[in-house]
N, C-alpha and C positions, 0 to 999 in steps of 0.2 A: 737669672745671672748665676753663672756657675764658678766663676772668678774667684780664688780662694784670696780672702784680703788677710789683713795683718790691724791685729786687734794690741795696741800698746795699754801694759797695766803697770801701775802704781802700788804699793801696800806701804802702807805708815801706819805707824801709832800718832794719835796726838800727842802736839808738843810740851813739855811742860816749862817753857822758856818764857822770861818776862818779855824778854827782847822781841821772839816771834810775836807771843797775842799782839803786840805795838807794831810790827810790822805786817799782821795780815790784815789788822786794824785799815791801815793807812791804805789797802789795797781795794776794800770792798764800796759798792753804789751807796747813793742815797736809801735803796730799798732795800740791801742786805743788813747794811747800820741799823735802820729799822727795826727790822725782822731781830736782829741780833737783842735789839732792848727788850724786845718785848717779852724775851726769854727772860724770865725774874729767877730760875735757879743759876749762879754763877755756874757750875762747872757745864752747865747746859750751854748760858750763855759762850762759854770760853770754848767747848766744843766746834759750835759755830761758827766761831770766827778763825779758828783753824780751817776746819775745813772746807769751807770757803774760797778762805785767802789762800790756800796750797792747791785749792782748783782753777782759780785764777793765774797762780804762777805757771800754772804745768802749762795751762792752754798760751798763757804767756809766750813761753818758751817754744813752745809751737809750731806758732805762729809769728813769733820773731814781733810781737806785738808787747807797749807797755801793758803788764797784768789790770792795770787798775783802769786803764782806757779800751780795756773789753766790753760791748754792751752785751749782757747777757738777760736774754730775754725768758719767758716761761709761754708754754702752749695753755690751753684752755683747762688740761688736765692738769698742770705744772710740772710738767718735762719741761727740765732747760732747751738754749738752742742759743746760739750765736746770730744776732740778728746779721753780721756782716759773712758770715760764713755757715749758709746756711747747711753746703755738704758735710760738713765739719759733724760728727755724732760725740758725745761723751755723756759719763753717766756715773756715778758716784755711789760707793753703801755704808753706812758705818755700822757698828755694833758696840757700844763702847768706847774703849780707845782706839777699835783697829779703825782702818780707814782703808777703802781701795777706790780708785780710779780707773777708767778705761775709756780708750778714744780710740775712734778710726775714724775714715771718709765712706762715706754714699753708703753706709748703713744702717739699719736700726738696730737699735744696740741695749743692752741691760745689763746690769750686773748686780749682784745679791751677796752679804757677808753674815754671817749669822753664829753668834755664840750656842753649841750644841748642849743642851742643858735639858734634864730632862722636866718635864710637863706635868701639872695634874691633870692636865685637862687634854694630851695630848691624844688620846681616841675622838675625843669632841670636835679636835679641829681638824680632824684626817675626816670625820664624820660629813664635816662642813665645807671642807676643802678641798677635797681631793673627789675625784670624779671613780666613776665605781669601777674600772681596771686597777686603779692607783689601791682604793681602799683594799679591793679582794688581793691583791697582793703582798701590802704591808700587814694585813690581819692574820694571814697566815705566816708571817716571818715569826722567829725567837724571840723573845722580848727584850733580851740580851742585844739583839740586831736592830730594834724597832725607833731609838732613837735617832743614831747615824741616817737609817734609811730615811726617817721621817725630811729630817732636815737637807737629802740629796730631794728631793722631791721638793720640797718648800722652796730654796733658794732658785731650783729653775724656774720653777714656778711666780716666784717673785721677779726672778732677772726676765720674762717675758712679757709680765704688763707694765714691766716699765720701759724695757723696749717699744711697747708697743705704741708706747706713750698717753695712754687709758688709767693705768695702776691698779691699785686694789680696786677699783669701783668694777674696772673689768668682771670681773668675781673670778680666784684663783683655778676654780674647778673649771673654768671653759677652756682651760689648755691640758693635756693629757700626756704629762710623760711617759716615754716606754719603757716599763719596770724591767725589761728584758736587754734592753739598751738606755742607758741613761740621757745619752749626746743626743737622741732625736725623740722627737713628740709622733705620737700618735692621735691626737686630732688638735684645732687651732680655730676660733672662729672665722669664719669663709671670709670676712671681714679683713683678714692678714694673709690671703694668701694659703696657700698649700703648707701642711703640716710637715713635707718635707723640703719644704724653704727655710725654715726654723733649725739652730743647731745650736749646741749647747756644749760646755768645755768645762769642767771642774778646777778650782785652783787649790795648789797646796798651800798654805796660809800661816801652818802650824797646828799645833795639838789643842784640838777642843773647838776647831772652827771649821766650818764650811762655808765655800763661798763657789758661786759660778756663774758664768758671763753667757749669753744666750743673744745670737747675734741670724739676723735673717739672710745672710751669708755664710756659705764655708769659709771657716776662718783658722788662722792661727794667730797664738798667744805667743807675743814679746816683752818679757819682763823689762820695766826703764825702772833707770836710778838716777837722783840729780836734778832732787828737786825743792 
């Protein structure tokens, strides 16, 4: 499919409103309540139920559906999925307090947000993670350069097995960005398809973040607000 779609994103911070955590409260299943107790550190817990409840409202909104009488279901990997809209793709990251969203139709979809900080251990995980085009690339960059690139490399990398709807079990090193072009992969397990059916869009977010959406369509990126 060579159809170029239309990829809608979201960026929030979480809220620090007593009114919302009560309202996104009142939005979420029996199985996100759950999920929500079982988290024992509050700001964890209170994370959760933000984002959550502000991924209910958007697909809400949508879909022209009450947010709270969404069934939202998980695959075997724990990819969400709309059991009544199953074209329906969206896909959520946080780091923190940022938060991003993204949705479209009849795709498979990822998206990745990541606080850029530097690592002790960040040669160990370019070691472990990254596939040996990736690594001979980043090891001869600047050290000065080696953080930013690490994390343009990580975030695609992460926005594709979750697109994939696999995740980390995937294991990150079987998708192979092209250090030469960022937006397309250089190999994909055959399992997904041609490595040039995969493409990938960096977002700006602000200073000290990267994040990127990685969609099995050529797509473009529509910032929404109003939510």
């Amino acid at each position: 499919m060579s159809d170029i779609i239309e990829v809608r994103v979201w960026q929030a911070t979480v809220s620090t409103k007593t009114q919302d955590d009560q309202r996104y409260w009142r939005l979420l299943d029996k199985l996100e309540r759950a999920q929500a107790l079982r988290i024992k550190q509050p700001l964890l817990q209170y994370r959760y139920v933000d984002i959550h409840g502000r991924l209910r409202v958007i697909l809400g909104q949508w879909l022209n559906e009450s947010p709270e009488q969404l069934k939202i279901s998980r695959a075997e990997q724990g990819k969400p999925y709309l059991e009544h809209y199953p074209e329906l793709c969206f896909n959520l990251s946080h780091t923190g307090d940022h938060i991003l969203f993204a949705l479209t139709n009849k795709a498979q979809l990822g998206i990745d947000i990541e606080v850029c900080k530097r690592r002790v251990n960040l040669a160990g995980l370019v070691d472990k993670c990254f596939a040996e085009q990736e690594r001979a690339y980043w090891t001869q960059l600047p050290e000065i350069e080696q953080v930013q690139a690490f994390y343009d490399f990580w975030t695609r990398k992460e926005a594709f097995v979750k697109a994939t709807g696999q995740g980390i079990a995937l294991g990150l090193n079987t998708c192979v960005v092209n250090p030469q072009k960022l937006s397309a992969f250089l190999s994909v397990p055959e399992t997904f398809g041609r490595a040039s059916d995969w493409h990938s869009q960096s977002l700006a977010c602000g200073a000290g973040l990267s994040a990127t959406i990685v969609a099995d369509r050529p797509f473009t990126l529509v910032k929404a607000t109003g939510f």
